[in-house]
N, C-alpha and C positions, 0 to 999 in steps of 0.2 A: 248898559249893564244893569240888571238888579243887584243892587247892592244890597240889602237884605236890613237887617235892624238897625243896626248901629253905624253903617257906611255911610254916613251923611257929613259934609265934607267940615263945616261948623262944629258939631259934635265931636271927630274922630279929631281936630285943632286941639279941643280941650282938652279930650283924654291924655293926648300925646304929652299938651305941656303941662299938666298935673302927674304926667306918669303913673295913671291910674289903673294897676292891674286889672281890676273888675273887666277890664273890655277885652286882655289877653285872650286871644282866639278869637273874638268875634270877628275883629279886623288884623291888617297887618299894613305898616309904615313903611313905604317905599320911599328912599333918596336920590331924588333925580339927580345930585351931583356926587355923590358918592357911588352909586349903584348900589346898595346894602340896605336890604329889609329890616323891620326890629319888629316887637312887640311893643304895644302902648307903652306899656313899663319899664322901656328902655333906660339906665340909666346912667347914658351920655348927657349930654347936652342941645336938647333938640333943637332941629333944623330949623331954620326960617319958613313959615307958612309957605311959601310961593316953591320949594323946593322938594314937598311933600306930596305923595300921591297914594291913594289907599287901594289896596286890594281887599276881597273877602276870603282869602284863602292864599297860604304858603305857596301854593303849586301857582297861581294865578304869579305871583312875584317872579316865582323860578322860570316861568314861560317865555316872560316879559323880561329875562335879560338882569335882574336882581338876585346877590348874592346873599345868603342868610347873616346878619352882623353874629361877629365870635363873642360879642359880650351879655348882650341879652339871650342869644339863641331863641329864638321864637320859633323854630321848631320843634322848642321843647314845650309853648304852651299849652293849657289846657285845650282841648276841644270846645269846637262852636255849641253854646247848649240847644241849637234850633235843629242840631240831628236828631237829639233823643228825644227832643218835645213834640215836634211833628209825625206825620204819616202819609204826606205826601211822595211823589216818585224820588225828587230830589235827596229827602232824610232820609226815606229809605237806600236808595244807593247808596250815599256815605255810609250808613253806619256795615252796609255791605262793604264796598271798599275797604274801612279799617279793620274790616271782618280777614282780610286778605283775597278774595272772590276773585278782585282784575287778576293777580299773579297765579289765582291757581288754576282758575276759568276762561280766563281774559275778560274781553268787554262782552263779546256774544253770550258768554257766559253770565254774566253778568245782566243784559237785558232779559235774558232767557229768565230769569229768578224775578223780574219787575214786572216780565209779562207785557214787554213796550219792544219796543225795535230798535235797536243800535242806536239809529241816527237818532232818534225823537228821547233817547238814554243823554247822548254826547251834547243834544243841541241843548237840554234843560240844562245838566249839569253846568254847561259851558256861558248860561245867560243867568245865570245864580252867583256860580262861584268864579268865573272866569279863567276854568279850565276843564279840558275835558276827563274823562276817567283817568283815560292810560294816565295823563300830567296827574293826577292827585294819586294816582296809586305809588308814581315814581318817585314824588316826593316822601310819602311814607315809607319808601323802599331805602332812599337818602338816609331819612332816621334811625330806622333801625340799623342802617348799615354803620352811621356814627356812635351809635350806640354798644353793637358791638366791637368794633373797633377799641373803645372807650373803656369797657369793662372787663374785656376779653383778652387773652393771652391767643388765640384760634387763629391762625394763617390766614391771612387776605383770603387766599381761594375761598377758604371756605365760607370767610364771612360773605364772603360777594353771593353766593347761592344760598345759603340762610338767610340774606334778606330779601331775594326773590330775584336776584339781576339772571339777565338769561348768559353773563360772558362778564368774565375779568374788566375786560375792554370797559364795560358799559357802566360796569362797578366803579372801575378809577375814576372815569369820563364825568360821572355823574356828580361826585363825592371833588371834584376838583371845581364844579360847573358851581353848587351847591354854595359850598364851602370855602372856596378858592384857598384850600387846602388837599393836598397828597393826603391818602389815608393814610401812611405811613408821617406824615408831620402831624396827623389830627390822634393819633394815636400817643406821638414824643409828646404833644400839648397836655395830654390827659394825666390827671394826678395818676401818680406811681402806684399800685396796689402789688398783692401777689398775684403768684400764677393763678390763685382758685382753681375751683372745682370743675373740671369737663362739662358741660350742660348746665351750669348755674349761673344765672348773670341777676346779678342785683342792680335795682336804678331804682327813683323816687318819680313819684307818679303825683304832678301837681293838680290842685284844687283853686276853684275858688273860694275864699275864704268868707262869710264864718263855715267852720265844716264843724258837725256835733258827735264826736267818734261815739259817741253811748249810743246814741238813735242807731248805726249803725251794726258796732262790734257788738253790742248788748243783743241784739235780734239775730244777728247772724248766730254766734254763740251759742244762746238760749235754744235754737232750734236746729243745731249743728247734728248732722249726722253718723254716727259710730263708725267708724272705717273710711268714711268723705272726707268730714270736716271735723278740726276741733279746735280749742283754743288753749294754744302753748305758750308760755314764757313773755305774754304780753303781743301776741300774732294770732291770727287768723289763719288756718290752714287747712286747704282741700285740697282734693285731685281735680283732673281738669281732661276730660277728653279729648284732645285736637287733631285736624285733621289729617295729619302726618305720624301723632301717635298718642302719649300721652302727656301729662307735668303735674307740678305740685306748685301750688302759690303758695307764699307766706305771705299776709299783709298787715304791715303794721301801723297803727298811727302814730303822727307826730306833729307837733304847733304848722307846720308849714306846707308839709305834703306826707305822702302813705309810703313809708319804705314798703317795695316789693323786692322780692327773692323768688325767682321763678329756676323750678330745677325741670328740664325736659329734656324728653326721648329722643329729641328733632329740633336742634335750632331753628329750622324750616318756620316753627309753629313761632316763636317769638314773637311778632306782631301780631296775631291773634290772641294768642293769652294775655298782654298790653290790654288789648283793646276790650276784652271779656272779664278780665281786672276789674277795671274805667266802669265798665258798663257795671257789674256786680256791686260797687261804692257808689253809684252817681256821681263821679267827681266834676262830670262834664256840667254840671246844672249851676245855673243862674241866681245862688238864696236871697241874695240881695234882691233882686226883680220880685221871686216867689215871697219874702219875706216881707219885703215893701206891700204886696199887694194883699196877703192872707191879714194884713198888720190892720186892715180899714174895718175889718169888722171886730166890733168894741170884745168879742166872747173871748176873741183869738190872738187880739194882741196880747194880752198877759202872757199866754202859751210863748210867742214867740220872741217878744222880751225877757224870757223866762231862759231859754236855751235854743240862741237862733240857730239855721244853717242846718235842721233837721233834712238831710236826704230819703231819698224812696230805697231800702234795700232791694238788688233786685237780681238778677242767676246770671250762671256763667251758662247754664243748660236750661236753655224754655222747654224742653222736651220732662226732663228732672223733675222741673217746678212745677210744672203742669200733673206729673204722676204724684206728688207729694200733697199738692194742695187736693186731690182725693181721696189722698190716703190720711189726711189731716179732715177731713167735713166730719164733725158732731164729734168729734173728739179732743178730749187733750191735747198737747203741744207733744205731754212725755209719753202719750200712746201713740201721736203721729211718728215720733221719732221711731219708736219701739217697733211700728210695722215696716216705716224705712229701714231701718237697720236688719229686719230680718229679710228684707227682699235681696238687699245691699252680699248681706254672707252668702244667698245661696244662689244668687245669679249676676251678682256686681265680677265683673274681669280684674282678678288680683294683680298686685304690683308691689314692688319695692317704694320701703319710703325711707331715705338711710337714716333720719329722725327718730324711725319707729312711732305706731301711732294710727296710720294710715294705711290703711290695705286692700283698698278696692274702689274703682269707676263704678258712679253709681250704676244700674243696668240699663244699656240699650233699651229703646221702646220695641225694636227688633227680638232681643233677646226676650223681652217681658213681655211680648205677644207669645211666644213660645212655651210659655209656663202655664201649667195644669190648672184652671181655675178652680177646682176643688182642693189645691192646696194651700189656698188663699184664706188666711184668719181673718175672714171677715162678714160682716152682714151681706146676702145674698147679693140685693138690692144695690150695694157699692161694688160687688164685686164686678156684676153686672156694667154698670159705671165703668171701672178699674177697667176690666178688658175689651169694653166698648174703646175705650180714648184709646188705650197703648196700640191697638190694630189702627185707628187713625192714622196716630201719628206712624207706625211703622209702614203704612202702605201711604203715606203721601198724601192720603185725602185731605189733611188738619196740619199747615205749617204756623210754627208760632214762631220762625226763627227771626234776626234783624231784618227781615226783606216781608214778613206777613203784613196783609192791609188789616188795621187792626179793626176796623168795621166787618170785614170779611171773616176773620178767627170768632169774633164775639159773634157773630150769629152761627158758625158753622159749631162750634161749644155747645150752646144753647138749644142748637138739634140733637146735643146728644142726649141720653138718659143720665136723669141723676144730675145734672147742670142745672143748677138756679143761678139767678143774679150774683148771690155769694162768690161763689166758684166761679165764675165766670171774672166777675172784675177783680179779684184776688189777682189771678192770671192775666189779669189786662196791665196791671199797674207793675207787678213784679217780674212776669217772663215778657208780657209784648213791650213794658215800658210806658202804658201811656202815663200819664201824667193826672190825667184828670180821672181816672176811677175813684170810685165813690163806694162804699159799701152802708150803708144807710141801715140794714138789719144785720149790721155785725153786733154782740154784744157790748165788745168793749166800749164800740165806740158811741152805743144808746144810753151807757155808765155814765162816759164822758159829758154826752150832751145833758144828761140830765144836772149835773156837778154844776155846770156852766149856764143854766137855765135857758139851755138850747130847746126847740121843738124835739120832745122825745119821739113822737111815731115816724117810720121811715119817708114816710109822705112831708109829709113837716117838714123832717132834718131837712129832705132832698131841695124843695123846696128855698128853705133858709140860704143851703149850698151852694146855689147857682153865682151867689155873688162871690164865690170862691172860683167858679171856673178862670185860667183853664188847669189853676194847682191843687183840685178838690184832694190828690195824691199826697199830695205835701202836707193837707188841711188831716189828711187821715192820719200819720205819721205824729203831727200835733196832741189831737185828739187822743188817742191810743195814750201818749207819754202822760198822762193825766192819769193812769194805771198801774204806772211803774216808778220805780226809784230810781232816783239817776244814779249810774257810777261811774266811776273815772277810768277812762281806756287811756290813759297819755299815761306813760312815764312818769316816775316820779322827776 
């Protein structure tokens, strides 16, 4: 088996007996004599070396005959951060998978969007993580189905088809396999709340820690769009397109994890808005690794000594971010907003928000190919731009979604008019995710270098950069914050 970073069998010994969260998700601790999985951070009393065995993944345990422990729940931890840092076939599929793709496509479905063949889909995932899709979709099916269970007042039937199971049957089956708890005992287990709200389920969405809520809520915020997003009562709040229909997230921070409040059209979507959450915060990334490594060059350690755990902000909608960061080139933040919001009133699909606040999905690339280029407030030359990408993306030619090869987006971008380097790794680092985008002729961040008696010209910076690869993203995020004031997003 590939075991991947951290599966090394000395290494995952130490983690287990210092109970060192930092590894939660990378690996998971199987008991040969108990049968029962944990996370590193378990904390029981760990097992004797000779009676431990590691998997790379939950579903890999649950194959193999191990039940999830009720006291750590390691189902509950963070994701592995080698989904969102790669671009291989493997990261790609996952971050498909938690996208929900197996349950709504299946697996052909699922190869079909890789562009690989079932088998050459099932045999990588299966020599990586030591399961194949169907096994990791069904364990994410598990989760969400304990989760609602957990939060929900919703009759079994339903929860069993809102978390993707095809039959009751398979629901119980699974949830008893899992758990080696009745959904109806893992529900008496769960602290008491009320009924709540029809389509509202709150749960906390962990991190790993240091996490820096300003880097984050401060950018989201500041660039929130009128009828999308805004920021209330110490939350973050947008709408959320999903496949089954709509939702609204609330996300809030806190010392330990992000309360979310997710209100949707379709429990069906549940595990997507989870997973488009995750993705939207970076919660799944590694700071420690990124922070250790940005730490070696003398400019950046101050920066990161300064306020570690800085993450990438980055969309629930690559299609969105990608219309936004054109609608944002040579302008303002409060003009980018101001053309968002007016595209948002006259062709964003209205909805109820019962908050009030929030009144509309931003608009389809479908719909925004539809709209009159002459009634477009803009310079000719961007409009040009503007309804070049949105006909992309609405005919298929230009995917930027979790399954894009990001080599592949960045050159077919870069064919289009109006796409410089700028625009192009904006949308690499915030809608495709990568990691290492660099923007080298941004302003900010020429301000920064100069402050810092960095190589000012883009050639230089880039240059300098390379001993930042593969977190040049993280190094931007730094950089930038050398611009702005810090404020406090936590609670008093």
């Amino acid at each position: 088996m590939r075991t991947g970073m951290h599966i090394d069998r000395e290494h995952c010994v130490r983690a287990v007996r210092s109970k060192d969260a930092r590894f939660d998700g990378w690996f998971f601790t199987a008991v040969l004599t108990t049968r029962i999985y944990c996370r590193p951070s378990c904390p029981v009393v760990p097992p004797k070396p000779e009676n431990m065995t590691f998997y790379p993944s939950a579903a890999a345990c649950q194959q193999a005959g191990f039940r999830a422990c009720k006291r750590c729940r390691p189902d509950t931890s963070p994701g592995s951060p080698e989904w969102n840092a790669r671009a291989d076939l493997v990261a790609r599929a996952m971050r498909l998978i938690a996208d929900g793709v197996v349950d709504r496509e299946g697996v052909p479905g699922l190869a079909a969007r890789l562009g690989y063949s079932t088998r050459q889909v099932e045999r990588q995932l299966l020599a990586e993580l030591g399961a194949g899709p169907l096994a990791l979709a069904r364990a994410q099916r598990a989760q969400t189905a304990r989760l609602l269970v957990e939060t929900t007042a919703l009759p079994m039937a339903e929860i069993a088809f809102a978390a993707g199971f095809a039959s009751i049957r398979a629901f119980n089956d699974t949830v008893r396999e899992v758990f080696a708890l009745s959904p109806s005992e893992l529900r008496a287990r769960a602290p008491k709340s009320g009924a709540g709200t029809p389509g509202v389920v709150s749960l906390r969405l962990p991190f790993r820690a240091p996490l820096n809520p300003s880097n984050l809520f401060g950018h989201l915020a500041a660039t929130a769009v009128p009828g999308v997003e805004e920021w209330r009562d110490g939350a973050y709040r947008r709408t959320l397109r999903l496949p089954y229909g709509h939702g609204i997230a609330a996300l809030a921070p806190r010392p330990d994890h992000i309360a979310c409040r997710l209100t949707l059209s379709d429990l069906r979507d549940l595990t997507v808005a989870i997973s488009r959450c995750r993705r939207l915060l970076d919660l799944d990334a590694d700071p420690v690794a990124v922070d250790g490594h940005l730490r070696t060059d003398p400019a950046l350690a101050p920066l990161v000594d300064r306020a570690p755990g800085r993450r990438v902000p980055r969309t629930v909608d690559e299609a969105e971010f990608a219309v936004r960061a054109v609608l944002g080139q040579q302008v303002s933040t409060a003009a980018a907003r101001t053309h968002a919001a007016r595209l948002v009133s006259a062709h964003g699909k209205p909805l109820d928000d019962p908050e009030g606040g929030l009144t509309h999905l931003f608009p389809s690339p479908e719909a925004l190919a539809a709209v009159d280029p002459e009634t477009l407030a803009m310079p000719r030359t961007r409009r040009t731009t503007f309804t070049t990408l949105v006909r992309e993306l609405a005919d298929g030619g230009l995917h930027l979604g979790v399954e894009a090869d990001w080599a592949q987006a960045r050159a077919r971008l870069l064919a289009l008019p109006g796409f410089g380097p700028w625009t192009v790794d904006v949308i690499a680092m915030r809608a495709l995710g990568d990691p290492d985008a660099f923007l080298p002729t941004d302003l900010g961040i020429r301000r920064a270098a100069k402050e810092l008696g960095l190589p000012a010209t883009p050639a230089a910076l880039t240059a300098r950069a390379e001993s930042w690869r593969p977190w040049r993203s993280y190094a931007v995020q730094y950089l930038w914050a050398t611009d702005s004031h810090p404020i406090n997003f936590l609670p008093a």
